[in-house]
C-alpha positions in Angstrom: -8.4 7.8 78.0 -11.4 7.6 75.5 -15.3 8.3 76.8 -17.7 5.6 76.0 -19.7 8.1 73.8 -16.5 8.4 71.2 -18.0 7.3 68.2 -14.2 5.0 67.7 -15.3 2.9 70.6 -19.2 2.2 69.3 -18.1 1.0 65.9 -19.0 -3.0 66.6 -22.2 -2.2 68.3 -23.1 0.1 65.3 -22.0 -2.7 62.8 -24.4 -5.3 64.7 -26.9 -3.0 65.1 -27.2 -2.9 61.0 -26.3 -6.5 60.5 -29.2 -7.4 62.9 -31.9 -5.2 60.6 -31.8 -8.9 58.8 -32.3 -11.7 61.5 -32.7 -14.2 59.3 -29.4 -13.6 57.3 -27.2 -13.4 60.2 -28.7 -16.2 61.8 -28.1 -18.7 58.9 -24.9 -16.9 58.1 -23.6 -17.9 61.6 -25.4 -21.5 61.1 -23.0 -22.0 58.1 -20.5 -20.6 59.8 -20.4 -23.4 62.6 -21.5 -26.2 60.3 -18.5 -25.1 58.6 -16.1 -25.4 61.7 -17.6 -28.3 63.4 -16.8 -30.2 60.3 -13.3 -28.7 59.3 -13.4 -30.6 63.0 -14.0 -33.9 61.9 -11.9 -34.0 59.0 -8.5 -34.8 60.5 -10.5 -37.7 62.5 -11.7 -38.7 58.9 -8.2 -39.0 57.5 -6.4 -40.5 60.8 -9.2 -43.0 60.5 -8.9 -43.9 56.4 -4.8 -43.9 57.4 -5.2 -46.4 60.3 -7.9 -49.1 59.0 -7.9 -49.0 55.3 -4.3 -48.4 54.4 -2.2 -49.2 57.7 -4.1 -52.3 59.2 -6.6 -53.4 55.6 -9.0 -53.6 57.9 -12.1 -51.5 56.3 -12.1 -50.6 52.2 -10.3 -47.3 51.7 -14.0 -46.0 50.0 -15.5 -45.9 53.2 -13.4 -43.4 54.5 -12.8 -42.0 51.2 -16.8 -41.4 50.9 -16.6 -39.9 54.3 -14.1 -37.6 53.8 -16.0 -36.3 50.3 -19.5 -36.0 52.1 -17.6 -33.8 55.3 -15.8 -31.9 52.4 -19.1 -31.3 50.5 -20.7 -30.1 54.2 -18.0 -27.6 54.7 -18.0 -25.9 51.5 -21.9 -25.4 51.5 -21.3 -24.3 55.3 -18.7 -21.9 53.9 -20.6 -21.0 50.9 -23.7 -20.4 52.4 -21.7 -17.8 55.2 -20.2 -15.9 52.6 -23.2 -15.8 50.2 -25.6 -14.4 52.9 -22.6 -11.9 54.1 -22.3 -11.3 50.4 -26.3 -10.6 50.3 -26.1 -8.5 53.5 -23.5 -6.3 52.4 -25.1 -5.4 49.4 -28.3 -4.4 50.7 -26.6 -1.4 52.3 -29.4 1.4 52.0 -29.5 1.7 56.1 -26.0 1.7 56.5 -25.1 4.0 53.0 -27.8 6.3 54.8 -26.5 6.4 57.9 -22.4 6.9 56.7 -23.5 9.9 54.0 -25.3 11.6 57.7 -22.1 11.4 58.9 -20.2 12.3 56.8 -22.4 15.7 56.3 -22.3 16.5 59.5 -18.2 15.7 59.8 -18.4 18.2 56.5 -20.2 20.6 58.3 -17.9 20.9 61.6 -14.8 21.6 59.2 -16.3 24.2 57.3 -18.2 26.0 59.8 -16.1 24.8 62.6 -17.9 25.6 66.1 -16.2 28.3 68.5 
């Protein structure tokens, strides 16, 4: 059984804790993120709905659903987009985190070449 102070066990909360050194790009990145999802939602409902009046029953022109389903499409790609950009934008501003891993990774050095006891 692991301690809770084994650095394996904290590697989320260490992860969150540099992701939330910028607020504002996590909190849009998730905003994209569920624009994203709650549209990939609606598109099935789009398409049962351009299947069922325009080509099944005639009952509405096939360019209203056909709009419809471009506009959602359009929604979810700048929902998608605009997650992985700001990820993107995150992840390259690594100064805190590159700082953090080369401590590390000193200090891991340093135990296997002056081991302790």
């Amino acid at each position: 059984m692991t301690s809770a102070a084994d650095p394996h066990q904290r590697w989320l909360r260490r992860l969150i804790g540099y992701c939330w050194r910028y607020p504002r790009l996590v909190t849009l990145a998730l905003g994209g993120s569920l624009v994203a999802t709650i549209v990939a939602v609606f598109i099935p409902l789009i398409q049962r709905d351009i299947v069922n009046n325009a080509i099944l029953t005639h009952r509405q022109p096939i360019w209203i659903g056909a709009m419809a389903l471009i506009i959602a499409a359009l929604v979810n790609f700048a929902g998608v987009f605009t997650r992985r950009y700001l990820g993107g934008r995150m992840s390259l501003d690594r100064d805190a985190a590159e700082q953090a891993m080369v401590q590390h990774l000193d200090r891991s050095a340093a135990l296997f070449i002056h081991p302790a006891g």
